[in-house]
C-alpha positions, 0 to 999 in steps of 0.5 A: 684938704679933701679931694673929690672926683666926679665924671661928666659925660659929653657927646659930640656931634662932628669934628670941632663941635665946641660944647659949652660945660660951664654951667655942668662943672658948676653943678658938680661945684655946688653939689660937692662938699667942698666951698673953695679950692680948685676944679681941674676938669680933664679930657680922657682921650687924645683927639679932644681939648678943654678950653676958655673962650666967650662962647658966642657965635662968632668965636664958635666960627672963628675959632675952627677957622684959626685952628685950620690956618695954623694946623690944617686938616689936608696936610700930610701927617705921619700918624697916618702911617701908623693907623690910616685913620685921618686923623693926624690933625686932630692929635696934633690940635688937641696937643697943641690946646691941652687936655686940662683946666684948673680953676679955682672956685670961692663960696661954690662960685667958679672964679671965671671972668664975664665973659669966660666960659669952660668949653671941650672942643671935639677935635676928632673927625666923627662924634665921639662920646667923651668922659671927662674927669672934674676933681675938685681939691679944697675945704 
């Protein structure tokens, strides 16, 4: 089994941007040595999630809209005490999504469903310059 590790850089622009990555994890994929196995794609950093979703409009609308119903940003948090920085609710969603993916890949191809794509989601509450890591496991 060889096992590679790529970087891929992503800038958000605001909290809760969803920045579709689907189409830069399959370049590393097709630039990499390896045909089939599994990419695990990870977000270096507390305040962001990696995510599967049809990326279309009105997934990208409602998808913020039930994060806020089930862990609402004007709730009191207790990571506020520690740094006063705002952002309890952001540590609390990116928990909550996960920091990974893994998805297995045949003959260079991710083996994502039709309508599936790879999204990392800001959770943040200003823009951040991310670095995630793809390492890709296999032959």
């Amino acid at each position: 089994m060889t096992v590679e590790i790529h970087e891929l850089r992503v800038n958000s622009s605001k909290e809760l941007d969803m920045i579709d990555i689907t189409s830069k994890v399959q370049n590393i994929v097709n630039k990499s040595a390896l045909k089939d196995g599994l990419a695990n794609i990870f977000n270096r950093g507390s305040t962001g999630a990696l995510i599967t979703i049809e990326y279309e409009p009105g997934l990208q609308k409602d998808f913020p809209k039930f994060l806020e119903r089930i862990i609402p940003r004007d709730m009191y948090y207790h990571h506020h005490e520690t740094w006063n920085d705002g952002n309890g609710h952001s540590h609390v969603r990116a928990s909550l999504l996960g920091p990974s993916l893994t998805i297995p890949f045949k003959n260079k191809r991710l083996l994502l469903g039709t309508w599936q794509q790879i999204v990392f989601i800001e959770l943040d509450i200003r823009p951040r310059n991310r670095t995630l890591y793809v390492t890709l496991y296999g032959d």
